[in-house]
Backbone atoms as SQL, in Angstrom:
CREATE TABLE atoms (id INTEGER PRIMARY KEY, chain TEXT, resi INTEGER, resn TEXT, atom TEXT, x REAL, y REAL, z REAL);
INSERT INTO atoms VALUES
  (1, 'A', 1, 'UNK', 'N', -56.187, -28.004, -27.040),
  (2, 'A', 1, 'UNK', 'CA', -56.288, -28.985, -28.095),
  (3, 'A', 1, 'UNK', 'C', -56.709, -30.331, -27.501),
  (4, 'A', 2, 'UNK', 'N', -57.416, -31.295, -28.036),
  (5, 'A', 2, 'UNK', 'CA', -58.184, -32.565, -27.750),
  (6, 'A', 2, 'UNK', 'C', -57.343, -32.937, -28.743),
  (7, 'A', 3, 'UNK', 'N', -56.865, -34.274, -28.174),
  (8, 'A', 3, 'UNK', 'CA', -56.016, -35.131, -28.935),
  (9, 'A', 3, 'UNK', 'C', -56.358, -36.680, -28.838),
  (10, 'A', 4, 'UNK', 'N', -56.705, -37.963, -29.500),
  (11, 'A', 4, 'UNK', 'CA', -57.448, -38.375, -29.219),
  (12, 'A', 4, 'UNK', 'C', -56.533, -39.913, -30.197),
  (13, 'A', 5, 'UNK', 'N', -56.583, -40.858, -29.310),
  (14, 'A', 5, 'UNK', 'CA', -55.509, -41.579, -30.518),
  (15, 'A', 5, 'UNK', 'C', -55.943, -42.933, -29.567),
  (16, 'A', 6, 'UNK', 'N', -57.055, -43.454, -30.335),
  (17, 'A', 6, 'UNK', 'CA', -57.059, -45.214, -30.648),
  (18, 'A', 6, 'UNK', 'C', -56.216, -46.292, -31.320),
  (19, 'A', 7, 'UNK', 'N', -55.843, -47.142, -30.303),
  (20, 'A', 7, 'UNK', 'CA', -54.953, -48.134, -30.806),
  (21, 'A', 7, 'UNK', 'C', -55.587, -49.124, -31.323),
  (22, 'A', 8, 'UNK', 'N', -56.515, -49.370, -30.193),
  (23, 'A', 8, 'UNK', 'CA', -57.386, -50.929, -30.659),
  (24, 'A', 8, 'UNK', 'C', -58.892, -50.644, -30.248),
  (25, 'A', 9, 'UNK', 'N', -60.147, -50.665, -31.119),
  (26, 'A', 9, 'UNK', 'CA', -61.666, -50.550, -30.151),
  (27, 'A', 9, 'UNK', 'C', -61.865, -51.431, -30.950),
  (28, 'A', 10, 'UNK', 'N', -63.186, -52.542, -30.079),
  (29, 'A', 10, 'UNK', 'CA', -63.238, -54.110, -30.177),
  (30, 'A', 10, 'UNK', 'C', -64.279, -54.109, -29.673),
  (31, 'A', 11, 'UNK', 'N', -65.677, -54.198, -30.777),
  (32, 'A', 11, 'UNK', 'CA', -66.785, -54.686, -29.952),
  (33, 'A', 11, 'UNK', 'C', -67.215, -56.270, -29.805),
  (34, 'A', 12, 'UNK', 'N', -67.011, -56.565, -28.929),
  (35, 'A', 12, 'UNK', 'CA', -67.210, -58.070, -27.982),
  (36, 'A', 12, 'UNK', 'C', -68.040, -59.061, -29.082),
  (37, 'A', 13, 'UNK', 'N', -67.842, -60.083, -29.124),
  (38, 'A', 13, 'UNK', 'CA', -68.782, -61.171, -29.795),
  (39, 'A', 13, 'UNK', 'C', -69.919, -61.514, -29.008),
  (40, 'A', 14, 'UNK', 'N', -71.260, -61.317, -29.773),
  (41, 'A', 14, 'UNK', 'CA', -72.485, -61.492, -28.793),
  (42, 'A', 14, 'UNK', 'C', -73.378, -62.168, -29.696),
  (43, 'A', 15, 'UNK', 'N', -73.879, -62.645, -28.663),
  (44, 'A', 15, 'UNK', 'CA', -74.909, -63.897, -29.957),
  (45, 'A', 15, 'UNK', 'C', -74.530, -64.659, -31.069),
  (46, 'A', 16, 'UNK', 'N', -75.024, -64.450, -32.350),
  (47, 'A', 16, 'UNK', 'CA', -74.365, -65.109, -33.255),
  (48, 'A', 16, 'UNK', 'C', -73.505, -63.812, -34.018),
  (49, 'A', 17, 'UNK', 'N', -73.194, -62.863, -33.496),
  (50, 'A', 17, 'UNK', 'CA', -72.271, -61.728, -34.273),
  (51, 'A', 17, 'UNK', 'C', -70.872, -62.343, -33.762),
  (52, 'A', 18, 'UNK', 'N', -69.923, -62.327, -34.402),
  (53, 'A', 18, 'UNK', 'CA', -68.521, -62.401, -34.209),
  (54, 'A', 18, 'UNK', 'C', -67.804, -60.771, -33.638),
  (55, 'A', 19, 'UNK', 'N', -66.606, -60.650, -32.843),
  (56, 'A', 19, 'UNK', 'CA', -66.207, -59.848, -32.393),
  (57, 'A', 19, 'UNK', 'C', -65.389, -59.141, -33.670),
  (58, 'A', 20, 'UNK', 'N', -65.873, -57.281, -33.367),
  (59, 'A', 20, 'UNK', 'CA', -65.421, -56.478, -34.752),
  (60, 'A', 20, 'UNK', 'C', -65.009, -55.664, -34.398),
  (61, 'A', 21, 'UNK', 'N', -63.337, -55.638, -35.321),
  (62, 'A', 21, 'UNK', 'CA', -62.942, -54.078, -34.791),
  (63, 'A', 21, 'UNK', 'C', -63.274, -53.273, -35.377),
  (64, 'A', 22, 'UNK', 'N', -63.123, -51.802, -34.907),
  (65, 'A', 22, 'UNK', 'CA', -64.039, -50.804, -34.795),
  (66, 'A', 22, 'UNK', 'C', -63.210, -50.066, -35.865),
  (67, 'A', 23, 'UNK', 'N', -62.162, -49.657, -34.818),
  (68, 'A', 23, 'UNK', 'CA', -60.866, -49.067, -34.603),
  (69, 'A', 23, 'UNK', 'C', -59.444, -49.303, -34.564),
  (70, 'A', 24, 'UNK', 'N', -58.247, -49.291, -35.296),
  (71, 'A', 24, 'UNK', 'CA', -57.239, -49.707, -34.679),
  (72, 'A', 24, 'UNK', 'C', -56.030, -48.577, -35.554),
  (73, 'A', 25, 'UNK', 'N', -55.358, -47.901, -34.986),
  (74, 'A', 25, 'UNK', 'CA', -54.266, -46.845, -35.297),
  (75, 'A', 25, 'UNK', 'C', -55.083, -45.134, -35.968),
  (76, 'A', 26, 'UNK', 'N', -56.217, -45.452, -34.794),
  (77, 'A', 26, 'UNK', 'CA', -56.952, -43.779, -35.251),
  (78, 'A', 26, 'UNK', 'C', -55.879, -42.482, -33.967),
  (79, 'A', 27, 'UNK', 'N', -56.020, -41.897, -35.174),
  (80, 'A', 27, 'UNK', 'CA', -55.445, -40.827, -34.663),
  (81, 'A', 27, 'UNK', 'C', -55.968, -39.194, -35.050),
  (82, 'A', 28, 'UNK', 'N', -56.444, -38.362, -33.613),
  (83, 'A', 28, 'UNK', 'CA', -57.165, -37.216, -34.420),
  (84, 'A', 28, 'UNK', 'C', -56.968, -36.237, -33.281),
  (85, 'A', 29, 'UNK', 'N', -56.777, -35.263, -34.041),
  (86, 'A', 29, 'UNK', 'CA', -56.557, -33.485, -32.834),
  (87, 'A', 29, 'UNK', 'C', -56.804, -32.697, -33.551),
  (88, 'A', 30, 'UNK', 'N', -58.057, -31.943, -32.600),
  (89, 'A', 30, 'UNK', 'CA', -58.730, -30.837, -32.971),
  (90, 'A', 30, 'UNK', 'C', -58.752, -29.851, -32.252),
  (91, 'A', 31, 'UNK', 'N', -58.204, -28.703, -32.649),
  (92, 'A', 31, 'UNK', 'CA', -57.762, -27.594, -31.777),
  (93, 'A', 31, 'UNK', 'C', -59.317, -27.251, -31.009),
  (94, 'A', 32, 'UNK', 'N', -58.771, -26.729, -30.601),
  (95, 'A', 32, 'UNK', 'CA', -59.980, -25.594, -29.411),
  (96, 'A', 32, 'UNK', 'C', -60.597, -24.862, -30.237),
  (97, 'A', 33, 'UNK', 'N', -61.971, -25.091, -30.496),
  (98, 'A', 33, 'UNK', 'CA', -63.060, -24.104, -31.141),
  (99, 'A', 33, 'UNK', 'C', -62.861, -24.920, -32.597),
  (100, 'A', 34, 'UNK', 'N', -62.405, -25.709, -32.729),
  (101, 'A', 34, 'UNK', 'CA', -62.710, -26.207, -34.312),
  (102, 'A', 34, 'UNK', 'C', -63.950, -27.038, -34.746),
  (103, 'A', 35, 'UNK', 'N', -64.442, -27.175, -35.915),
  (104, 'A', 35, 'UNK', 'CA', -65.436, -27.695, -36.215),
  (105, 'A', 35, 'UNK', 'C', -64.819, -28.943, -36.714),
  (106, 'A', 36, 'UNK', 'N', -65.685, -29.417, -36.865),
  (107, 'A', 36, 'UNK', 'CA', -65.106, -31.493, -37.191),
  (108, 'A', 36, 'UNK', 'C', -66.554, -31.838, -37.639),
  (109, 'A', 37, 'UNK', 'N', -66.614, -32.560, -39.004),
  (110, 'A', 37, 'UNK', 'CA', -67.879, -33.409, -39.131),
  (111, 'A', 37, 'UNK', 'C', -67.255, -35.140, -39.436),
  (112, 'A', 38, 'UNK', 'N', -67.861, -36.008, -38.856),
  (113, 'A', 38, 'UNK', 'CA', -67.814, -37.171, -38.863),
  (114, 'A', 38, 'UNK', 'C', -68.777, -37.448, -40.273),
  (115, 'A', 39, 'UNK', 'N', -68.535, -38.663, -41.072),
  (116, 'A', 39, 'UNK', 'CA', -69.724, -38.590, -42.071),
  (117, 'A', 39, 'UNK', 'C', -69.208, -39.989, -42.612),
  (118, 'A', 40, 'UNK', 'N', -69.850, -40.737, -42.569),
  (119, 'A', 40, 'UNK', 'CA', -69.718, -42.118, -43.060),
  (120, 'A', 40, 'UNK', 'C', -70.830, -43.045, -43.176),
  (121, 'A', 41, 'UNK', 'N', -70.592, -43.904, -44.051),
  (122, 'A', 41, 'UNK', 'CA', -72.356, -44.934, -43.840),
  (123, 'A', 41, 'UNK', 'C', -72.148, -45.702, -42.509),
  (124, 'A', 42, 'UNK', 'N', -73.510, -46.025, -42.154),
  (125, 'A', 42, 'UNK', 'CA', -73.994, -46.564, -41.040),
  (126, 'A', 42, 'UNK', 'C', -73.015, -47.782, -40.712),
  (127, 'A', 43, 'UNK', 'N', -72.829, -47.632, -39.360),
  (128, 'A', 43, 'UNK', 'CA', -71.831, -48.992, -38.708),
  (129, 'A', 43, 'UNK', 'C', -70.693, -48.971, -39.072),
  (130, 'A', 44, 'UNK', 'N', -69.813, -47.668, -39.506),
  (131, 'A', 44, 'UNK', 'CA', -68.374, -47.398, -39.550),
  (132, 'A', 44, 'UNK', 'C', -67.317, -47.215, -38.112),
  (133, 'A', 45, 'UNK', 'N', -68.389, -46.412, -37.541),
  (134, 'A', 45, 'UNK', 'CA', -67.956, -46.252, -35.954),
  (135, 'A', 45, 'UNK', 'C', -68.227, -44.571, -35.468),
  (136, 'A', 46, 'UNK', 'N', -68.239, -43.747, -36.380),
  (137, 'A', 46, 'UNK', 'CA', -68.987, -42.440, -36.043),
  (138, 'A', 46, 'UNK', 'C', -69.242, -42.332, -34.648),
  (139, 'A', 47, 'UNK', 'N', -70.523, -42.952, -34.089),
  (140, 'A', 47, 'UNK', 'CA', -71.108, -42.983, -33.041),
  (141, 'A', 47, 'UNK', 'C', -70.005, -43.112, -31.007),
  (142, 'A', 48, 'UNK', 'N', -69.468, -44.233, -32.127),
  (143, 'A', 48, 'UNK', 'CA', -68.510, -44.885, -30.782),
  (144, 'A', 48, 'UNK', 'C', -67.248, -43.926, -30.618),
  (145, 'A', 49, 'UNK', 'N', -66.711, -42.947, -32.262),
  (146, 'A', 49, 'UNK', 'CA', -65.981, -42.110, -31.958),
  (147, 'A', 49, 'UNK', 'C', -66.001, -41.214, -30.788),
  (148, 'A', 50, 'UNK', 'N', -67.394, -40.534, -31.083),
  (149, 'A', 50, 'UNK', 'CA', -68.087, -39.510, -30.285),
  (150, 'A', 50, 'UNK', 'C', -68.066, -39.988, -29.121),
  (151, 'A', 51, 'UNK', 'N', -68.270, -41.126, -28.482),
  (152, 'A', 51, 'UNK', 'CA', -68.529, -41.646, -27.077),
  (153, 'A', 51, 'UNK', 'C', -67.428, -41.667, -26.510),
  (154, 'A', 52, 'UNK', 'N', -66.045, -41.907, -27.545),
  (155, 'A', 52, 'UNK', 'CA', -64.939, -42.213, -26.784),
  (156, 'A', 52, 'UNK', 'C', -64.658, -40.541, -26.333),
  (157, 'A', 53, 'UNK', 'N', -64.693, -40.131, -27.428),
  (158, 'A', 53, 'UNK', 'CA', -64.535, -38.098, -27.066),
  (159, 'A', 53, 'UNK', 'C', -64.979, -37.706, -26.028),
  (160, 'A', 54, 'UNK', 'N', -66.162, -38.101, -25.781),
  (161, 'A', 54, 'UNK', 'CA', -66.878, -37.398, -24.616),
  (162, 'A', 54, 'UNK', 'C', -66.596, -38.511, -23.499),
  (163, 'A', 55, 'UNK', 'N', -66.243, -39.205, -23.221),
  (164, 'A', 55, 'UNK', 'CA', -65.346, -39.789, -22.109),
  (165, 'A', 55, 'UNK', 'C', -66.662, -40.531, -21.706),
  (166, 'A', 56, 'UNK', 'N', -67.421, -41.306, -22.668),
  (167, 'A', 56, 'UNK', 'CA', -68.718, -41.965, -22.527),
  (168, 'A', 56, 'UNK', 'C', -68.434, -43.730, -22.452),
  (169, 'A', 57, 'UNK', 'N', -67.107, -43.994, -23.306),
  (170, 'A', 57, 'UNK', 'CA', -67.018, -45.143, -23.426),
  (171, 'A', 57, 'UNK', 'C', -65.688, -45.225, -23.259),
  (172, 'A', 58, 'UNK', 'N', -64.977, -46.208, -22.321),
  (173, 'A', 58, 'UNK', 'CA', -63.992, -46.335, -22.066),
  (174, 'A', 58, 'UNK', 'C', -63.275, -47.962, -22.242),
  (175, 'A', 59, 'UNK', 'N', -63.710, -48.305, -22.694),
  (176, 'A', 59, 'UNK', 'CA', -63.723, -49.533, -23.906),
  (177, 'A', 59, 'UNK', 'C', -62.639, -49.651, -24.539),
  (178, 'A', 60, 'UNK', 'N', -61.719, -49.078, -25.003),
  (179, 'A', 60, 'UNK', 'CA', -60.762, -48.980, -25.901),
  (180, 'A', 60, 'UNK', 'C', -59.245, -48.956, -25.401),
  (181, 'A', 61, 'UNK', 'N', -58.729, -49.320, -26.183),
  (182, 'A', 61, 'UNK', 'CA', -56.932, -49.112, -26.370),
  (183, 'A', 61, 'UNK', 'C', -56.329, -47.480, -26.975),
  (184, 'A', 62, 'UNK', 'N', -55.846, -47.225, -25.903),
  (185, 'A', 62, 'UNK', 'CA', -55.646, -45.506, -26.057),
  (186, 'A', 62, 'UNK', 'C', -55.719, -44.532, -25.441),
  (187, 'A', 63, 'UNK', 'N', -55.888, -43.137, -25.755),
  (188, 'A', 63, 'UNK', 'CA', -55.676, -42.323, -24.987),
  (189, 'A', 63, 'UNK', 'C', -57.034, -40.876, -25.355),
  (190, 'A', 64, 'UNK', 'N', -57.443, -40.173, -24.641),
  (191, 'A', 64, 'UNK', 'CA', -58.051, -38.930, -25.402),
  (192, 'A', 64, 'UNK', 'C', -57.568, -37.865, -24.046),
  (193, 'A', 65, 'UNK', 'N', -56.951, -36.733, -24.643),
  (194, 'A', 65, 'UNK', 'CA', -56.164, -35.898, -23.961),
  (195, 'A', 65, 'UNK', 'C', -56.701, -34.704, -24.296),
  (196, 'A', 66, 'UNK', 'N', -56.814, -33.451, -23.007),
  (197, 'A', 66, 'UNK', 'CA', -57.126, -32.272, -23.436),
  (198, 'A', 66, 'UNK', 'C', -58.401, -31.972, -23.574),
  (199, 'A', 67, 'UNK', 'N', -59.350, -33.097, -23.412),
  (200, 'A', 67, 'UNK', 'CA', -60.974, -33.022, -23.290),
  (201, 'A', 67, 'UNK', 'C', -61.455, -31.809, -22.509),
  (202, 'A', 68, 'UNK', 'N', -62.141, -31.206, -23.220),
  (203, 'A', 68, 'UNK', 'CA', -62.959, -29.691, -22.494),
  (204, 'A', 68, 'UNK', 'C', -64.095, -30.141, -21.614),
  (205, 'A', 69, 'UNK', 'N', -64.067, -29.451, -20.545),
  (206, 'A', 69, 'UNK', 'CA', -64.868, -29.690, -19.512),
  (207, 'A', 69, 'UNK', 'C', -65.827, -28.430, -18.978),
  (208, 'A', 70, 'UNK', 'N', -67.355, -28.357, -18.808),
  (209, 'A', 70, 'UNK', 'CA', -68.081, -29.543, -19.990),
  (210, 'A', 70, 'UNK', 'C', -68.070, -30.079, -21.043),
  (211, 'A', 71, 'UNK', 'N', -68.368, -31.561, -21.453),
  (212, 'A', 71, 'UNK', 'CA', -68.749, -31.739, -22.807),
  (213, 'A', 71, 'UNK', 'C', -70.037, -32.102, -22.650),
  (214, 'A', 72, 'UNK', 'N', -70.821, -31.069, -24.164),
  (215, 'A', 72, 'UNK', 'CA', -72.123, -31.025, -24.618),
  (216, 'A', 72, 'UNK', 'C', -71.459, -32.354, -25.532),
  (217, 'A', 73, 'UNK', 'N', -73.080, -33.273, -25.502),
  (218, 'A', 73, 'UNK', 'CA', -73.327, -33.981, -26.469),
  (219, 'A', 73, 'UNK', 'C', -74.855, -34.636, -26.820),
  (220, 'A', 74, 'UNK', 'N', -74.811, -34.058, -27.725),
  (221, 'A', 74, 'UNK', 'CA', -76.350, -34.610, -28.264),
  (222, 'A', 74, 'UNK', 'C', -76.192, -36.108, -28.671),
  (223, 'A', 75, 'UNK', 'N', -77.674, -37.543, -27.875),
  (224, 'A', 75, 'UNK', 'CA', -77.210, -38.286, -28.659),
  (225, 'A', 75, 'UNK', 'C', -78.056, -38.491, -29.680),
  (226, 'A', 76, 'UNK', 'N', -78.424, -39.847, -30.531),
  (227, 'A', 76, 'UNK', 'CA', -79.133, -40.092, -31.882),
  (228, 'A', 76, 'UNK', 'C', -80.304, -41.110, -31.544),
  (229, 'A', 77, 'UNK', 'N', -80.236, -41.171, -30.458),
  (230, 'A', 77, 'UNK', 'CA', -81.388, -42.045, -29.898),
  (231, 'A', 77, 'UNK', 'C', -81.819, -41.450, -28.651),
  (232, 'A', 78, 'UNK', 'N', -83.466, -41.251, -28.376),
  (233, 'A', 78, 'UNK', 'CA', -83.843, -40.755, -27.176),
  (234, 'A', 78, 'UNK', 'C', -82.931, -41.643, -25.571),
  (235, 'A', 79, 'UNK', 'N', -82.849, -40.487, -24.674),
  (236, 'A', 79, 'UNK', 'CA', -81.979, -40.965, -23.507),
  (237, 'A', 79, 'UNK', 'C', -83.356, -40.286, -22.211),
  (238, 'A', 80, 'UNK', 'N', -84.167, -40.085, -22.408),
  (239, 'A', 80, 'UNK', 'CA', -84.988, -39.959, -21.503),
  (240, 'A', 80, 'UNK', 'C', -85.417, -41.125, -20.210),
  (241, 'A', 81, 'UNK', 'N', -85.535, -40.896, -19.312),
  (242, 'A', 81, 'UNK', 'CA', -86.394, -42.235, -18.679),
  (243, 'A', 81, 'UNK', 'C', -87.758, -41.492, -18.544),
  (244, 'A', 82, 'UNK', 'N', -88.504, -42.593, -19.321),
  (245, 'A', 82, 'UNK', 'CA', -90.135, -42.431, -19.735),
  (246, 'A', 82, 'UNK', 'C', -90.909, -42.615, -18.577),
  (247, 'A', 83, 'UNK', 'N', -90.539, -42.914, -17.755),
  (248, 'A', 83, 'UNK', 'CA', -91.427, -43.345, -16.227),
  (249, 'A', 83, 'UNK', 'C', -90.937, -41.760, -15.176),
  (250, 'A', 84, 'UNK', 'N', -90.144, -41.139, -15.757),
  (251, 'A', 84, 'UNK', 'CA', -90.006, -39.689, -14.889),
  (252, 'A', 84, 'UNK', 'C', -90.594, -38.661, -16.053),
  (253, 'A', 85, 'UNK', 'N', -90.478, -37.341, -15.374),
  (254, 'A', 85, 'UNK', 'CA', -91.170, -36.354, -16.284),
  (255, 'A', 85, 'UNK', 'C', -90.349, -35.425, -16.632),
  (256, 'A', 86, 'UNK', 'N', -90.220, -34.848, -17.316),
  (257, 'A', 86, 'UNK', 'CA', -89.335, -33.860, -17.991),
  (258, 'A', 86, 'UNK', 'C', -88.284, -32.787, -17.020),
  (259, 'A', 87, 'UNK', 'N', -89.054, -32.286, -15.869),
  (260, 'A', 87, 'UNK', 'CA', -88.277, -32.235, -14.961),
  (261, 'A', 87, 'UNK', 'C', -87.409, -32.742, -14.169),
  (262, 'A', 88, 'UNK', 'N', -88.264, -34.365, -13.888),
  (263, 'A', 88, 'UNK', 'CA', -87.405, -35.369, -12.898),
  (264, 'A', 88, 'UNK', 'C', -86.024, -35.493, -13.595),
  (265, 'A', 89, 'UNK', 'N', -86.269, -35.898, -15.398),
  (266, 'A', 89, 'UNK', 'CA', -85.042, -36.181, -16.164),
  (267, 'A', 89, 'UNK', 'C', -83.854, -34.577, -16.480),
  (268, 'A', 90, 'UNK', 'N', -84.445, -33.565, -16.182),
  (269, 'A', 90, 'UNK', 'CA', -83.203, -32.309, -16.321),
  (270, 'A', 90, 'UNK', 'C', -82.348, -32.551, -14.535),
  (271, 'A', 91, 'UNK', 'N', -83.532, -32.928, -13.461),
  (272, 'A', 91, 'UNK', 'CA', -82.869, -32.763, -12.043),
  (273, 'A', 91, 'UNK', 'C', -82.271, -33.568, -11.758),
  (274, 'A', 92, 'UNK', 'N', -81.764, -34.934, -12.731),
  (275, 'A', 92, 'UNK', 'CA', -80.895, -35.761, -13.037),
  (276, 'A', 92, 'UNK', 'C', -79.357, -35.346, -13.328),
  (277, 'A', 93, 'UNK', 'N', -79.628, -34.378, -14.353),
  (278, 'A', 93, 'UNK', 'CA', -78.453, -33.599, -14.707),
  (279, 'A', 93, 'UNK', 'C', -77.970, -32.065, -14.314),
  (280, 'A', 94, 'UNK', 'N', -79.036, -31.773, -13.502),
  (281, 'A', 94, 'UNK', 'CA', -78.460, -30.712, -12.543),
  (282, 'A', 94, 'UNK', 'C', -79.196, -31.273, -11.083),
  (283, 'A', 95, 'UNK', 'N', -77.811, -32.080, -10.300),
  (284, 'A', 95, 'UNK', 'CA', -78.042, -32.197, -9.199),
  (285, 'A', 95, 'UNK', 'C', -77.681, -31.339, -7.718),
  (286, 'A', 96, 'UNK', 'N', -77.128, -29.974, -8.268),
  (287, 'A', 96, 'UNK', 'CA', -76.003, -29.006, -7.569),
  (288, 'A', 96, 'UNK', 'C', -77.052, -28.225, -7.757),
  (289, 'A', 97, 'UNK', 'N', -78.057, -27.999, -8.359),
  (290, 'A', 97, 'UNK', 'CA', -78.964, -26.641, -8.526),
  (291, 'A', 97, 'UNK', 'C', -80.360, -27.450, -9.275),
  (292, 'A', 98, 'UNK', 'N', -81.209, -28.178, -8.773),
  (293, 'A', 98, 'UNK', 'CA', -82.294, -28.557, -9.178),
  (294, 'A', 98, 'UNK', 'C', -83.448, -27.451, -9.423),
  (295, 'A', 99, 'UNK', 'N', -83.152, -26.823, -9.096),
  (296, 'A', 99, 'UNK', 'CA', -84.002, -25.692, -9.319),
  (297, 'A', 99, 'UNK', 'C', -84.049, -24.670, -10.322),
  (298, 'A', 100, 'UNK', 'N', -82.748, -25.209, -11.012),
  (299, 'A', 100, 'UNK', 'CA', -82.381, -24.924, -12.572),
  (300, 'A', 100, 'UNK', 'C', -83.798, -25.416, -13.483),
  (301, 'A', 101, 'UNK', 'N', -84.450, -26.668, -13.504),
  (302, 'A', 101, 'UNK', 'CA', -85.084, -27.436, -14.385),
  (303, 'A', 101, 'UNK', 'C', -85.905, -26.987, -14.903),
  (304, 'A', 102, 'UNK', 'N', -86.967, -26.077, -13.781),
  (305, 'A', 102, 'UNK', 'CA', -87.930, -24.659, -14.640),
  (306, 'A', 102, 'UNK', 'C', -87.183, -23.890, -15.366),
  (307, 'A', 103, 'UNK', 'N', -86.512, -23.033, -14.985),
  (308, 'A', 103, 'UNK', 'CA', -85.829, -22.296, -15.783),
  (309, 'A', 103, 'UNK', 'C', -85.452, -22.466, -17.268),
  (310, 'A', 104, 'UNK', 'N', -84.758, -23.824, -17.411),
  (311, 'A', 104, 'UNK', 'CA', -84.429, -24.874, -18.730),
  (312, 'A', 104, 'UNK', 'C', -85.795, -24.948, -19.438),
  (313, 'A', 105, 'UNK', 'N', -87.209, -25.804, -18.881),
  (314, 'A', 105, 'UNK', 'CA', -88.087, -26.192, -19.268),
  (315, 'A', 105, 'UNK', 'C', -88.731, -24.856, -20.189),
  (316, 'A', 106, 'UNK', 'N', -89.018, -23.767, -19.386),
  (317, 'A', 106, 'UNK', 'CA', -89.694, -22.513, -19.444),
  (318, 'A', 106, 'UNK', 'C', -88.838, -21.762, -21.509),
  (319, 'A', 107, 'UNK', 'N', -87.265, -22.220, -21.083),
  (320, 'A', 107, 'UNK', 'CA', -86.720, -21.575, -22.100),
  (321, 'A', 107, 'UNK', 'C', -87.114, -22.048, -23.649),
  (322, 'A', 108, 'UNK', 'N', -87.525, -23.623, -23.325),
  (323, 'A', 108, 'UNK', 'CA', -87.864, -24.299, -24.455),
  (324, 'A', 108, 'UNK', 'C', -89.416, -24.520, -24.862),
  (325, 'A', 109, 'UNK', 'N', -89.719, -23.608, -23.677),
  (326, 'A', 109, 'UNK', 'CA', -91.209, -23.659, -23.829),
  (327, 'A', 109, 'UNK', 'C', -91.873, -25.275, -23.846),
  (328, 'A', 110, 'UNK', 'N', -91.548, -25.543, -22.676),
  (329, 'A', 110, 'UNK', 'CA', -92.610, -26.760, -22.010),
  (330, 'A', 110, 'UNK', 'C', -92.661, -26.566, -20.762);
């Protein structure tokens, strides 16, 4: 079970935005193998949920317990670096077996 319990998330005051909480007394556990959809209008916090889950953002007041290892996560904005090539960017993420990256590439047909 992933158990996952925000006290306080606080994104910083920058420019002329004032500092906004995100988050404060979230609390959520989702057994092993469960499905979960997030669904809210834009700039609720969806996004930053997911980041805290996947141990992406560590920003916050709280705890997330029981995290499965690996975590897959797709994000909503390209994460490529455009100056490497499709390979350079998989041998990024397999640095224990680079020789994985054909294999990957080939499956998706590029």
């Amino acid at each position: 079970m992933m158990r996952i319990r925000i006290d306080r998330k606080v994104f910083a005051a920058r420019a002329e935005a004032p500092a906004r909480l995100v988050f404060e007394h979230l609390s959520l556990d989702l057994a092993d193998g469960e499905i979960c959809a997030l669904v809210g209008p834009s700039g609720v916090g969806k996004t930053s949920l997911l980041q805290i889950a996947a141990g992406l953002d560590a920003d916050f007041e709280g705890s997330v317990a029981g995290r499965p290892e690996p975590v897959g996560y797709l994000f909503q904005a390209p994460r490529l670096l455009p100056w490497r090539t499709a390979r350079q960017n998989l041998e990024l993420v397999l640095p224990e077996h680079p020789e994985e990256a054909e294999s990957w590439l080939c499956k998706v047909g590029l």
